[in-house]
C-alpha positions in Angstrom: 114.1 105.1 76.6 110.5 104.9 76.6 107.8 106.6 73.9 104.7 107.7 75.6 102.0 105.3 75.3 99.1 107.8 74.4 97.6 108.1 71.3 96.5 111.6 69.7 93.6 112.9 69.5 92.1 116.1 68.2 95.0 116.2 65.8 96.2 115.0 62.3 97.6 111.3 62.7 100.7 111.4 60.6 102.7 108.8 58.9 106.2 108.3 59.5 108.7 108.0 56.0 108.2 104.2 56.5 104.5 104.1 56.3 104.7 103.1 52.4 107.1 100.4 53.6 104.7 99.1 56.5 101.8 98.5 54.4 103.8 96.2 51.8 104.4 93.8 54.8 100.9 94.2 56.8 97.4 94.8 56.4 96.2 99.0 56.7 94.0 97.3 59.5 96.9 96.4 61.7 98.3 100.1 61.5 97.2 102.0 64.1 97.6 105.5 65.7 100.7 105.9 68.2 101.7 109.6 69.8 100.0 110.9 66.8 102.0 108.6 63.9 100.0 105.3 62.6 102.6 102.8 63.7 102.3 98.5 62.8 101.2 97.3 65.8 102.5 94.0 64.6 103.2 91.7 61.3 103.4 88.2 61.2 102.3 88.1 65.4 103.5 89.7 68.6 104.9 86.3 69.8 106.6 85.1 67.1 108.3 89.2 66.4 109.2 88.9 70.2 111.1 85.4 69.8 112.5 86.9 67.1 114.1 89.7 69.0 115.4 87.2 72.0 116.3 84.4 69.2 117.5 86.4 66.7 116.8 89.6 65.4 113.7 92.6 65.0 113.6 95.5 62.9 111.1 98.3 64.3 110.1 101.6 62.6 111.0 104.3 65.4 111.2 107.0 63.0 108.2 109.0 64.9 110.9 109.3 67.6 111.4 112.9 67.4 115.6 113.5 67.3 117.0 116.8 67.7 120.6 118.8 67.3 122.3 121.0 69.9 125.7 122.8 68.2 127.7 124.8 69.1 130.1 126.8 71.4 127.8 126.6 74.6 126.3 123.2 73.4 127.8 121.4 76.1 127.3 123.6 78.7 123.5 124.1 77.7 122.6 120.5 77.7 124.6 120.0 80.9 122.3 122.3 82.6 119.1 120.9 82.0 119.7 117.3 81.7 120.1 115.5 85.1 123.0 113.7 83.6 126.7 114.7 83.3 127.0 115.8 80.2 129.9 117.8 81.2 131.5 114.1 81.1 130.6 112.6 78.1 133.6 111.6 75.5 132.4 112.1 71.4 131.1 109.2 70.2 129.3 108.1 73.9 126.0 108.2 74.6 123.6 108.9 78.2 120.3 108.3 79.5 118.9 111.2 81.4 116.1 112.9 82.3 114.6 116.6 81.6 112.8 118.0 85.0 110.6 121.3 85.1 111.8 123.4 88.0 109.7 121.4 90.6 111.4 118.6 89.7 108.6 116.6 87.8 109.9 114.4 84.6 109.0 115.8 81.1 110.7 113.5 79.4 113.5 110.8 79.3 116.2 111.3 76.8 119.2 110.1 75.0 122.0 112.3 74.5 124.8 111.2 71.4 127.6 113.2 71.7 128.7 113.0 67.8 131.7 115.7 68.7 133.5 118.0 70.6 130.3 120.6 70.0 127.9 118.2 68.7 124.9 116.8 70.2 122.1 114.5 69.0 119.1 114.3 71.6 116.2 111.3 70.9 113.0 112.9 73.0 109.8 110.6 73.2 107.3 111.2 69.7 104.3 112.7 72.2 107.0 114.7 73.8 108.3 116.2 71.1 106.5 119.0 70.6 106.6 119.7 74.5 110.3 119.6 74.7 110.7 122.1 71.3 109.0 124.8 73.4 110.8 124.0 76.7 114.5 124.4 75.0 113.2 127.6 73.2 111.8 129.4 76.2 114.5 128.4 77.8 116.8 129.6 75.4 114.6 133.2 75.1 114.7 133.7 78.4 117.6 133.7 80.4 116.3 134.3 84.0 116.3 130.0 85.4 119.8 129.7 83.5 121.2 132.8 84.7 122.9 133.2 81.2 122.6 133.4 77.8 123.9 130.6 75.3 125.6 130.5 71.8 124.1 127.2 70.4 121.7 126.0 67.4 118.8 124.1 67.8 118.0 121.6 64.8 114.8 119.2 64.2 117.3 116.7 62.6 113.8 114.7 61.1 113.0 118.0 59.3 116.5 118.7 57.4 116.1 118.1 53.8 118.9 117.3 51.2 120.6 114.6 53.3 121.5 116.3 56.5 118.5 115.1 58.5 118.1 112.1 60.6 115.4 109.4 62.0 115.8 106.6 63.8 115.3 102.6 62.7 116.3 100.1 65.4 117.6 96.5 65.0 117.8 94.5 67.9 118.7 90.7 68.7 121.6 88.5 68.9 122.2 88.1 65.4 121.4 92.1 64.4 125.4 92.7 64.8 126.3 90.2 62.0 123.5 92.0 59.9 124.9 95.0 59.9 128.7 93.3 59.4 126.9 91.7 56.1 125.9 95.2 55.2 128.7 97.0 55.4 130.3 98.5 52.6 134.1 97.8 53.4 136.1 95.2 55.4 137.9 97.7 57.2 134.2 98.7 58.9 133.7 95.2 60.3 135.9 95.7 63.6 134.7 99.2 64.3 131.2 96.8 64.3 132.9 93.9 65.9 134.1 96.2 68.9 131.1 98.9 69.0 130.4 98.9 73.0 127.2 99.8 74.7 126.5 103.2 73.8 128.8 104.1 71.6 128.7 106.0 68.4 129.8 104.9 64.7 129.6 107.0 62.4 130.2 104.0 58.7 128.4 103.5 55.6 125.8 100.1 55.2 124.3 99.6 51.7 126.2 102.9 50.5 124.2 105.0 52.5 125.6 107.5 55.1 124.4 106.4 58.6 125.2 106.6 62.6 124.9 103.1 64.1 124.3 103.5 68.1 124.7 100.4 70.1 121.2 101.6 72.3 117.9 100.1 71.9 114.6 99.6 74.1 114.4 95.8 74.0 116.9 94.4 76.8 119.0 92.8 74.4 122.9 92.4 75.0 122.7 92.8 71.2 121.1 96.0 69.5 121.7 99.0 67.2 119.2 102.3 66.7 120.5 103.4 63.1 120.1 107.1 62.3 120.0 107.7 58.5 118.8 110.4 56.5 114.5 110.3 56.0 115.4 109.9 52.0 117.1 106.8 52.9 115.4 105.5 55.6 113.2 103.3 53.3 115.9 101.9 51.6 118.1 101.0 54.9 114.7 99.5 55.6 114.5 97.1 52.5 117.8 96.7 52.6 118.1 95.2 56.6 115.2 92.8 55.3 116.9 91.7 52.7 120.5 91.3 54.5 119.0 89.7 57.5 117.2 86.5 56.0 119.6 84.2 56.3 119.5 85.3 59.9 116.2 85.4 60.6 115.6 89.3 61.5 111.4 89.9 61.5 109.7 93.2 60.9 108.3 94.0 64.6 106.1 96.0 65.2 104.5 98.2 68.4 103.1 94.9 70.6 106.7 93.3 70.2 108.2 96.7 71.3 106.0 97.0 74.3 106.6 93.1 75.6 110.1 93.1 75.1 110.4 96.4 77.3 108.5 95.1 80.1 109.4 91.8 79.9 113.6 93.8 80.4 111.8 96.1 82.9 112.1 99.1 81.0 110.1 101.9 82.4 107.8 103.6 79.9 106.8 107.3 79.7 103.5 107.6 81.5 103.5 104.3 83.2 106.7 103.9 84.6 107.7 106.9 85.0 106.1 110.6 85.3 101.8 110.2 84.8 99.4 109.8 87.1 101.9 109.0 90.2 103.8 111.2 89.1 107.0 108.6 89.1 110.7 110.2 89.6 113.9 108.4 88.2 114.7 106.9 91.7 111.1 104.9 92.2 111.9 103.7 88.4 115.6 102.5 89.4 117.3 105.0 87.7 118.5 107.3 90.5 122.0 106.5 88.6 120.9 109.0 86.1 120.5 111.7 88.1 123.8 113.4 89.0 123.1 115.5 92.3 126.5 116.4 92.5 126.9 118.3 89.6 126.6 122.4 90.9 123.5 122.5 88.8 120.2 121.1 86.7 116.6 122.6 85.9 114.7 120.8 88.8 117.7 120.2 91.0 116.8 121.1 94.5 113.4 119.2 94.0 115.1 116.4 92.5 117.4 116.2 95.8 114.3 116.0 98.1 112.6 113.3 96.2 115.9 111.4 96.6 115.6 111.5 100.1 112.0 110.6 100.6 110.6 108.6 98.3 108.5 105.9 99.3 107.5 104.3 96.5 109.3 101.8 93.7 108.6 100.1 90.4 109.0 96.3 90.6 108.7 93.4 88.4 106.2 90.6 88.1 105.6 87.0 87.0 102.5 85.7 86.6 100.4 83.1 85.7 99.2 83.3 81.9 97.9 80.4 80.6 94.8 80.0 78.5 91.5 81.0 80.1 93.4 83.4 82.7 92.4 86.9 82.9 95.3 89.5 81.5 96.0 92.1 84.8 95.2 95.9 84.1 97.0 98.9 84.7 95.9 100.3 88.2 95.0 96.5 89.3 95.9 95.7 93.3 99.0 94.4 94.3 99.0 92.5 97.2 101.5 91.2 99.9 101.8 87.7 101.5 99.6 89.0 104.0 96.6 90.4 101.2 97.4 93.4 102.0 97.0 96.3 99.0 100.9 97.6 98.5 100.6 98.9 95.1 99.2 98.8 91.7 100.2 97.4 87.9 101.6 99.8 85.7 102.1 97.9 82.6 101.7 93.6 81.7 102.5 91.8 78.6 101.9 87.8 78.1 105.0 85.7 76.9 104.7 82.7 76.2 102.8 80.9 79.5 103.4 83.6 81.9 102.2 87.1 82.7 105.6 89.5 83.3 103.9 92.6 84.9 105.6 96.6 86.1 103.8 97.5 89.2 104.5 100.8 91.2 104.3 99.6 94.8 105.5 100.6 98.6 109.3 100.9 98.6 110.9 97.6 100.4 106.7 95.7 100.4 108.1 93.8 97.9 111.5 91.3 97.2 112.3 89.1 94.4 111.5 86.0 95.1 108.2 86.5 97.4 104.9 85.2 96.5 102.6 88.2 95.0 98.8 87.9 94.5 96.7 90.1 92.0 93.3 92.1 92.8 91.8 92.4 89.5 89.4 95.9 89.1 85.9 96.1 88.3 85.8 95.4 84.1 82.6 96.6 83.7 78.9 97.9 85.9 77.7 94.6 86.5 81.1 93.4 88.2 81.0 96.3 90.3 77.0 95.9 91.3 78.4 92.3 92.4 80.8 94.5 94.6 83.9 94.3 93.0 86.0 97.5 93.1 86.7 99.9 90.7 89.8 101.4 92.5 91.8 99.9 95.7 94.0 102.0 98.4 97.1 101.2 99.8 96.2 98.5 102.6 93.3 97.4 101.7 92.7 93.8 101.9 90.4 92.3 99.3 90.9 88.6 98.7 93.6 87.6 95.7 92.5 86.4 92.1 95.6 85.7 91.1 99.0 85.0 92.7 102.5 84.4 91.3 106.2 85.6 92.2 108.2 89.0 92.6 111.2 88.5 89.9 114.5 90.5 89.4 113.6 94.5 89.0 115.2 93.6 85.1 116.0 91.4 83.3 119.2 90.0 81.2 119.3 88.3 77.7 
């Protein structure tokens, strides 16, 4: 699951419970605003937090995230009807990915839904979204006329309860962020519930003496990863107290650039890239068509959905490209070409690793395979490049003449 990759303007910036924490470890300077929280952007480097992660372990403030409660008698039922998931399905203590859709069918957010118990739900929306989403449950909720029924159910910002009974979010993700946790934990008998945690499960344990829910989700690609949802009093402690457990295994504070590579570098879609903004991308030309459950009798955006399944011509695929010192980093909305030049799509998102460019690009369904030579047609950066004639935007078949070529790679990735 994605966070939207805007920053806010117009409004206050806000700092998340860990901001005190954050500037301990990194200059003020490296903070910076992130859908409308100031977020680290990184700590000790964005390469070295992202080896960390695929080596052994990253902590990551993702406390903005906003995370909110659905309970009781028509929980269930309600959540089932606007997420494009089955939620009807889900067993307590499992987790899902879905989607929420407006009745045309148009993604307003992706979403994780925790089912804690029989009547229990815990939903993570994107930060930006947040506010968005609040509104759509509550008009949704007042008026009855889309759902055809009323529903007996609370509504909870989980960051906003006090004494204890709220919840944010602090992920740890890597190959060693399983034995953290086991070093953390405040009885024996909670190391095999640990040990045998599968992906996206619930547990609900104690690390450190504090309450907390460990989820095995995260947003890095790892095979290995927890998002930790503890109370906002404790969060700072759970912070201090992962750092501490985790140095003999390595674990790095990371911070937004880490996040960001690690996601495209897995081929996770983001919010506004990836999926939804200006192309307005739907779960099946992201490679999630898995989430969206058309047999089910009914979702918000259902019947819209259903016609975007059958005619979608468009895909997200992944890149590899050349990154070495002195090359130009591609933009969002740079040309994609085929191994004829021809124009088949456009970046969406690009992170360096290491040597190599690993790119997202939205481009012509079936245009591209993995394995096939790609080139690159880099936009106009500035007046004087476009007064030479380069282009500030490119249409599908053009034909401009590649600066820079590499391969099409595996839609995602495994670690």
């Amino acid at each position: 699951m994605a966070d939207v990759a805007s920053n806010t303007t117009g409004d206050a910036v806000r700092q998340t419970v860990l901001y005190p924490n954050h500037l301990l470890l990194t200059p003020k300077s490296r903070m910076a605003p992130f859908a409308g929280y100031w977020m680290p952007l990184w700590y000790s480097g964005i390469a070295r937090e992202h080896t960390a992660v695929r080596t052994r372990a990253g902590l990551f403030d993702v406390s903005h995230m906003g995370v909110l409660e659905f309970s009781g008698p028509d929980a269930e039922a309600f959540l089932d009807a606007v997420a494009t998931n089955s939620v009807a399905r889900l067993s307590p203590l499992h987790a899902q990915y879905a989607y929420l859709l407006d009745t045309n069918g148009h993604v307003l957010d992706d979403i994780i839904i925790y089912k804690r118990e029989a009547n229990r739900f815990m939903v993570v929306v994107n930060a930006a979204n947040e506010p968005k989403i609040k509104a759509y449950v509550d008009n949704l909720l007042r008026d009855t006329t889309l759902l055809k029924r009323s529903y007996t159910l609370d509504f909870t910002d989980l960051r906003a309860q006090p004494n204890g009974r709220g919840r944010v979010n602090i992920a740890l993700q890597g190959p060693a962020s399983r034995n953290i946790l086991l070093a953390m934990a405040d009885s024996s008998s909670d190391h095999t519930p640990l040990t045998e945690l599968k992906s996206f499960r619930l547990l609900n344990t104690t690390l450190a003496k504090m309450d907390v829910i460990v989820s095995s989700t995260g947003y890095t690609g790892s095979k290995t990863g927890f998002e930790l949802f503890v109370s906002p009093e404790n969060a700072p402690r759970l912070w201090d107290c992962i750092l501490e457990a985790g140095k003999p295994f390595g674990v790095e504070p990371c911070g937004l650039g880490a996040r960001d590579s690690l996601r495209i570098e897995a081929g996770l879609p983001l919010y506004g890239h990836e999926l939804a903004g200006e192309h307005d991308i739907s779960p099946y030309e992201c490679g999630y068509g898995w989430a969206v459950k058309l047999d089910k009798p009914f979702f918000v955006g259902k019947d819209a959905m259903q016609r975007r399944a059958d005619s979608y011509d468009m895909e997200i695929v992944r890149l590899q490209l050349p990154g070495q010192k002195g090359i130009r980093p591609v933009r969002a909305n740079d040309g994609v070409l085929d191994t004829c030049g021809r124009c088949v799509g456009w970046i969406t998102s690009n992170a360096g690793i290491e040597q190599s460019q690993v790119a997202l690009a939205y481009v012509t369904r079936g245009a591209l395979t993995a394995g096939q030579d790609v080139g690159v047609y880099y936009l106009s950066r500035s007046a004087a490049q476009t007064q030479q004639g380069r282009k500030e935007r490119i249409s599908i078949n053009e034909s401009p003449a590649a600066d820079l070529t590499g391969n099409v790679v595996t839609r995602f990735a495994k670690f």
